[in-house]
C-alpha positions in Angstrom: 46.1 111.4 171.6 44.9 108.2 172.0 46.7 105.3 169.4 45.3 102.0 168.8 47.4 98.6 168.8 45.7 94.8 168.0 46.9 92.8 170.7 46.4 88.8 169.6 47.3 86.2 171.8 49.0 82.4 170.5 48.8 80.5 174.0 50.7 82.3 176.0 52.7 84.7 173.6 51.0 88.3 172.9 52.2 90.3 170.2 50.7 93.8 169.8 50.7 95.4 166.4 51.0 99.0 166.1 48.1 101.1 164.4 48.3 103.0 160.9 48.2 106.4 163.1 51.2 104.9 165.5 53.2 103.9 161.6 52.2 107.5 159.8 53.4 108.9 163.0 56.7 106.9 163.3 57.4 107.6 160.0 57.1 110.9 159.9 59.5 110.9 163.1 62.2 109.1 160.8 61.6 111.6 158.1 62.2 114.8 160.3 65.4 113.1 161.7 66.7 112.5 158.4 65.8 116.3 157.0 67.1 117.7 160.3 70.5 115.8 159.7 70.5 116.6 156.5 69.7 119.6 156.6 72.7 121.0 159.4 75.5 118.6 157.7 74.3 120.9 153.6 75.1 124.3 155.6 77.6 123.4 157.5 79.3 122.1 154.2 78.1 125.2 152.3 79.7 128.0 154.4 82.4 126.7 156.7 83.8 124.2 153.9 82.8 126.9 151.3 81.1 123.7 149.0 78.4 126.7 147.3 77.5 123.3 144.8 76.0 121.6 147.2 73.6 123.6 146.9 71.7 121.2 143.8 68.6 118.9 143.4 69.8 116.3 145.6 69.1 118.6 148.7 67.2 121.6 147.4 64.1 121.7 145.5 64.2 123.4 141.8 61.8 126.0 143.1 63.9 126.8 146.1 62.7 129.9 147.4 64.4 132.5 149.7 61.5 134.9 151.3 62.8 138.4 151.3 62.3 141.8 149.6 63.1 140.5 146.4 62.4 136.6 146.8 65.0 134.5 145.2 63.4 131.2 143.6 65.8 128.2 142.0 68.8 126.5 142.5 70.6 129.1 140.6 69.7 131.9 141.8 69.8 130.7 145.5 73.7 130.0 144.9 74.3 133.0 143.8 72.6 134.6 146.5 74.9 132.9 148.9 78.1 133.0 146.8 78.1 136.5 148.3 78.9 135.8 151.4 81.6 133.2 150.3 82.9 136.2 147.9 82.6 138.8 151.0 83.7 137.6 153.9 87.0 135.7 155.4 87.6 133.3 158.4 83.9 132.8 158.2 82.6 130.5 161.0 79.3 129.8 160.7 77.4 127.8 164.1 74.0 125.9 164.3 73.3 126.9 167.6 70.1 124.7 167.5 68.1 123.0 165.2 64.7 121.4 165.0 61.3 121.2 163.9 57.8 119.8 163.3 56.7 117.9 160.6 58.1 119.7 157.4 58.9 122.8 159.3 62.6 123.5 160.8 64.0 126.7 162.7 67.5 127.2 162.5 69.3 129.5 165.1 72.8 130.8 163.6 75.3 132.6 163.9 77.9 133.8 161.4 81.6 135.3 161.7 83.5 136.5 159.3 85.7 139.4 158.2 84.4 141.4 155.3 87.5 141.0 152.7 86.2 140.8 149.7 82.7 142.7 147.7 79.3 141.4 149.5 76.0 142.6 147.4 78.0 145.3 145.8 79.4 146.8 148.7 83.4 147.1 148.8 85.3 145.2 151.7 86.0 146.9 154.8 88.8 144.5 156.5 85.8 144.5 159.5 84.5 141.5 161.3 81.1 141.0 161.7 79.1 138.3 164.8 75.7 138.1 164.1 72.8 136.2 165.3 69.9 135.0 163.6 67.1 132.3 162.8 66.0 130.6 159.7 62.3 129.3 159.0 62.8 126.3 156.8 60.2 124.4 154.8 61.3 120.9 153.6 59.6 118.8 150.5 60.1 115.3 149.9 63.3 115.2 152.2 64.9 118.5 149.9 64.8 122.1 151.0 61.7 124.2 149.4 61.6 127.3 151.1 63.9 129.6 153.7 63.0 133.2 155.1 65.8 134.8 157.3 65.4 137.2 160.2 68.6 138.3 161.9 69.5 142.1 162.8 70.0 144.0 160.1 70.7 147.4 161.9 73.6 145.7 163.8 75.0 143.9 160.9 75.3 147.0 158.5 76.9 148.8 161.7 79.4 146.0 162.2 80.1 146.2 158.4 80.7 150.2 159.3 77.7 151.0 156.7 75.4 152.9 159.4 77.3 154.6 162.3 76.7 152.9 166.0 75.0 155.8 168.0 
């Protein structure tokens, strides 16, 4: 990519002025840095400080929508979607192994602790802990969260939680 400065001379001082493309492109840096900040402090402070209102319209759009089965769309819905983890599990310790992205795209790598205490999407505690691993495809809009689709191990996860026997 080739980006294209003025360079104007005053005697013997040159000042070089950066192009439109080298501005939309530093901005754009600025903007992922913010989201990607943002972003990792929101679910941090969701699950490990158990703060489910932060999920709102200062960091999630109204049309938030989680890609699944059944897709989950708004604020409301999205909390309570995640209220069910805060509701079913214990000693939860949820890590951002790594972060980062491209433009308004960010992958998230997890991976979530707990111990399955209390009723998690219906199904009754089990007083078993769970370890998974997984990653989160993230679209941002306007510097708030618009979409997330989660892939993570389900066939481990429901055999941790004792659901599906471990062969």
């Amino acid at each position: 990519m080739f980006l294209a400065c003025s360079i104007v001379s005053c005697e013997n001082e040159v000042v070089i002025e950066p192009s439109a493309e080298h501005l939309a492109l530093e901005q754009a840096e600025n903007q992922l840095t913010e989201n990607l900040e943002m972003y990792e402090t929101v679910w941090d402070d969701i699950i490990n400080k158990r703060e489910i209102d932060k999920i709102n319209e200062t960091y999630f759009d109204e049309n938030i929508t989680l890609i699944s089965p059944d897709n989950v769309v708004g604020i409301e819905g999205f909390k309570e979607y995640y209220q069910n983890y805060l509701t079913g599990f214990s000693e939860i310790t949820f890590t951002l192994v790594s972060v980062f992205g491209q433009g308004d795209n960010i992958v998230k790598h997890w991976n979530f602790k707990g111990t399955h205490t209390g009723v998690f999407f219906g199904i009754p505690a089990s007083g078993k802990e769970v370890d998974i691993d997984g990653v989160t495809l993230v679209k941002m809009k306007g510097g708030r969260i618009a979409q997330e689709q989660d892939f993570m191990d389900n066939l481990s996860f429901y055999q941790q939680l004792g659901l599906i026997p471990v062969e």
